[in-house]
Backbone bond lengths (Angstrom), bond angles and torsions (degrees), N, CA, C in turn:
res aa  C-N    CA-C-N  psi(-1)  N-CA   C-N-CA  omega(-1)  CA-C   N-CA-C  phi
1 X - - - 1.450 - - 1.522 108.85 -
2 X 1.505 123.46 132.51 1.038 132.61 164.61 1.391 130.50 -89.19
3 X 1.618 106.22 136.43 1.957 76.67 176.18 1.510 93.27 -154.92
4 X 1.226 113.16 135.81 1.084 126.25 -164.99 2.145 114.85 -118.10
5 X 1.258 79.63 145.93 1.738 91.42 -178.11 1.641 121.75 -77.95
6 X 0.982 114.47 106.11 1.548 110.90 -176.04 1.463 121.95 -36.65
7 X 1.769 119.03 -19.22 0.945 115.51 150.40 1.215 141.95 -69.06
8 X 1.400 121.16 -23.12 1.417 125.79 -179.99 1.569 109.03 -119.42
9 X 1.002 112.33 25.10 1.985 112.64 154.17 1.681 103.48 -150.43
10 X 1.332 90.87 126.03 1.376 108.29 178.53 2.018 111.51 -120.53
11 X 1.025 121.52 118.27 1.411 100.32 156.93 1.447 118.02 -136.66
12 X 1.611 119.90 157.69 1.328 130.43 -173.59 2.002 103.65 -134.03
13 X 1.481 87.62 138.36 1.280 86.21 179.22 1.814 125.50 70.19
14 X 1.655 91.27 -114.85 1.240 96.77 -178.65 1.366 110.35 -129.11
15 X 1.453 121.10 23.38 1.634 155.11 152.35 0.941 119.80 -62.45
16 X 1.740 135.91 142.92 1.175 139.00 119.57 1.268 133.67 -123.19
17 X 1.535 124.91 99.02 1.483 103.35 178.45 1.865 124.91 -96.96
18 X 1.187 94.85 125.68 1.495 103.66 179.89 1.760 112.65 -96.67
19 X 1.392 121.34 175.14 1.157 152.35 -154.25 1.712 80.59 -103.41
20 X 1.484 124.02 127.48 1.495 108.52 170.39 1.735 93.18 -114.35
21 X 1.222 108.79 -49.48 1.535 110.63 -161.81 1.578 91.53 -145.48
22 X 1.454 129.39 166.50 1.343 134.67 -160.51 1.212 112.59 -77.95
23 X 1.531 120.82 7.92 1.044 140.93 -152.34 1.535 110.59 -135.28
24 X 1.317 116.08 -49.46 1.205 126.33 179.63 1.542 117.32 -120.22
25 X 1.771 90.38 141.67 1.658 93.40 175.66 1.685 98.73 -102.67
26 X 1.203 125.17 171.78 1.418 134.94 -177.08 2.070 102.00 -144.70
27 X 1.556 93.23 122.46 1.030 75.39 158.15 1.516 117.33 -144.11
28 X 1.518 105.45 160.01 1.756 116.84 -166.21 1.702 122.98 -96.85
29 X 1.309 117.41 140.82 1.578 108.31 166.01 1.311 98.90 -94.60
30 X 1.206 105.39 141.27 2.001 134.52 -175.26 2.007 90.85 -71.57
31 X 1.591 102.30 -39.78 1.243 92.65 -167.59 1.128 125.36 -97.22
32 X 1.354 112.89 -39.29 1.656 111.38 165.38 1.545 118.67 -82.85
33 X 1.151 110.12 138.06 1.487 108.45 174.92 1.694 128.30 -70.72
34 X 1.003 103.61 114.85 1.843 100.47 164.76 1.782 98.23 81.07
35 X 1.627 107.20 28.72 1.707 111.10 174.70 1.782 106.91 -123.59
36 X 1.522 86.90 75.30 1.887 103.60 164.21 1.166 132.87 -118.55
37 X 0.790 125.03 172.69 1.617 123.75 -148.33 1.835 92.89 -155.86
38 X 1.532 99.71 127.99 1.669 107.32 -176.89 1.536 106.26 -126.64
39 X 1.199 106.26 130.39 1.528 120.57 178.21 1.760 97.50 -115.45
40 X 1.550 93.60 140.80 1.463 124.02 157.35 0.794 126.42 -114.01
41 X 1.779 111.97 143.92 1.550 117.53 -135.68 1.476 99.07 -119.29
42 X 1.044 154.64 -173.46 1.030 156.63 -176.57 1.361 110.94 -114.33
43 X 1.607 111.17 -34.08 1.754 136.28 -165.33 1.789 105.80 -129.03
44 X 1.402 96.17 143.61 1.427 91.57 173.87 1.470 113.69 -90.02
45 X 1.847 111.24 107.36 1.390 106.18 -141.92 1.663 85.43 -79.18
46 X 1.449 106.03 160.78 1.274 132.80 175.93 1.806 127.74 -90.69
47 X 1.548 90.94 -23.23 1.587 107.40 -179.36 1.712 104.53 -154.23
48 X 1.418 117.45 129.36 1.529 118.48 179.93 1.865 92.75 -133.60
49 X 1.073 76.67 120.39 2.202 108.62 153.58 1.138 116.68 -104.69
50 X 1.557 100.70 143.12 1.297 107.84 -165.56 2.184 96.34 -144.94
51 X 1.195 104.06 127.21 1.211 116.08 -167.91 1.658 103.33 -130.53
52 X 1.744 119.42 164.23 1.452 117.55 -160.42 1.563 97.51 -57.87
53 X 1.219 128.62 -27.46 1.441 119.32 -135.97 1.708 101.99 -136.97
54 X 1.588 112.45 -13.35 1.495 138.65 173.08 0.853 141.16 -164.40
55 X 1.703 121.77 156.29 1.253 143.89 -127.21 1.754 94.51 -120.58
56 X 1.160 145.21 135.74 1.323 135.24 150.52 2.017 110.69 -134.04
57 X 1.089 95.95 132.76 1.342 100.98 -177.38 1.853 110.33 -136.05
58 X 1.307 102.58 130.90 1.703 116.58 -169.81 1.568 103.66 -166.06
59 X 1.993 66.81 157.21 1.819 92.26 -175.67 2.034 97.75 -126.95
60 X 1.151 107.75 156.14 1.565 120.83 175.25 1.683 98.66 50.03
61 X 1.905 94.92 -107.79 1.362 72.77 169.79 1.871 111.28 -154.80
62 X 1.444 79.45 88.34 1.788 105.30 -171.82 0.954 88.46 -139.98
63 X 2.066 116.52 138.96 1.388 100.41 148.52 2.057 75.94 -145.76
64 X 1.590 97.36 173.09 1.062 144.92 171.06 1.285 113.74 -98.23
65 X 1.213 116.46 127.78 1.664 139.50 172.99 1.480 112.48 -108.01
66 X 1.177 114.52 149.43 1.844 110.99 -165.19 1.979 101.94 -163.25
67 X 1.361 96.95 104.80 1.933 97.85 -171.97 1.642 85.09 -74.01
68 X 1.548 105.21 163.26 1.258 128.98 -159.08 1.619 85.79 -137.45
69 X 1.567 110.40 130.79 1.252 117.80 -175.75 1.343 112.99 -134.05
70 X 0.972 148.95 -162.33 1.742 144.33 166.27 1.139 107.74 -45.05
71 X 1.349 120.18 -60.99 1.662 148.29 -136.40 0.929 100.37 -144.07
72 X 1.231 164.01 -42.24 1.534 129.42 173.60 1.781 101.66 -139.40
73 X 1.760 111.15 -174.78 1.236 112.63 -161.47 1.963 86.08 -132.86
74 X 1.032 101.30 123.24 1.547 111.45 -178.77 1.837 112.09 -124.94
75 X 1.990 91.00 111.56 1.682 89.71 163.12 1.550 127.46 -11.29
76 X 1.122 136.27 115.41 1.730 114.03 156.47 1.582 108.59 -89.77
77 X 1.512 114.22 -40.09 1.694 111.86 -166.37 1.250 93.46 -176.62
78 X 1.416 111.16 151.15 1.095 121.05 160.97 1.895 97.93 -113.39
79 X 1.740 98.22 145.94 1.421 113.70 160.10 1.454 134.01 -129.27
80 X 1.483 107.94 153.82 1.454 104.15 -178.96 1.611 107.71 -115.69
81 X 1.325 106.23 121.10 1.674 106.05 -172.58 1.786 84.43 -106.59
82 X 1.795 92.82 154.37 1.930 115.22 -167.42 1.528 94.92 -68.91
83 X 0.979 141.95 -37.83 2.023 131.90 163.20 1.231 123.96 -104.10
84 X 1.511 112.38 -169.18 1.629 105.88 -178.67 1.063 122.57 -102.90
85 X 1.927 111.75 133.34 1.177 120.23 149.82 1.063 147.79 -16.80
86 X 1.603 131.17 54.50 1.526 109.26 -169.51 1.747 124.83 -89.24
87 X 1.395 106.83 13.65 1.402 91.21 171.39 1.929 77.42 167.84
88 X 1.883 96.86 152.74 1.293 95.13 -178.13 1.451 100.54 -144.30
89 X 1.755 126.17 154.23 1.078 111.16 -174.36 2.114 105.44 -122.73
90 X 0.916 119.80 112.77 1.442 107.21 173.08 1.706 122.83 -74.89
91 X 0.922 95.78 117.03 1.819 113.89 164.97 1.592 131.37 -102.17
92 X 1.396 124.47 81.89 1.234 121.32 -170.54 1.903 119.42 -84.55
């Protein structure tokens, strides 16, 4: 049995990104088979959003933003907001 934390699996659409290792997030297309794409994190993020078009992953209160493209997943920025992050929602 699996059971997963609402913080560390998110999916949208035809997305899912999960928690793979404390290190890495992975994420899946619902529709194509065996077309994922794995990012390494710097932090063992604490909360991941996942939106049609992006990826954000953070701890306290940093997170990282990451556009999602056909074929690969590219940094946009990382930010530091003045309190903590406890949960984030993407809307594209």
């Amino acid at each position: 049995m699996l059971l997963f934390s609402q913080s560390f699996f998110k999916s949208v659409l035809f997305r899912v990104a999960y928690l793979t290792s404390l290190l890495e997030v992975t994420i899946a297309s619902a529709l194509e088979q065996g077309q994922t794409w794995t990012i390494s994190a710097d932090i063992e993020p604490s909360f991941i959003a996942l939106g049609p078009y992006h990826l954000a992953i953070g701890m306290n209160n940093r997170v990282w933003f990451y556009l999602l493209s056909e074929m690969t997943v590219e940094l946009l920025r990382d930010r530091e907001y003045l309190g903590t992050v406890k949960d984030i929602h993407l809307v594209d």
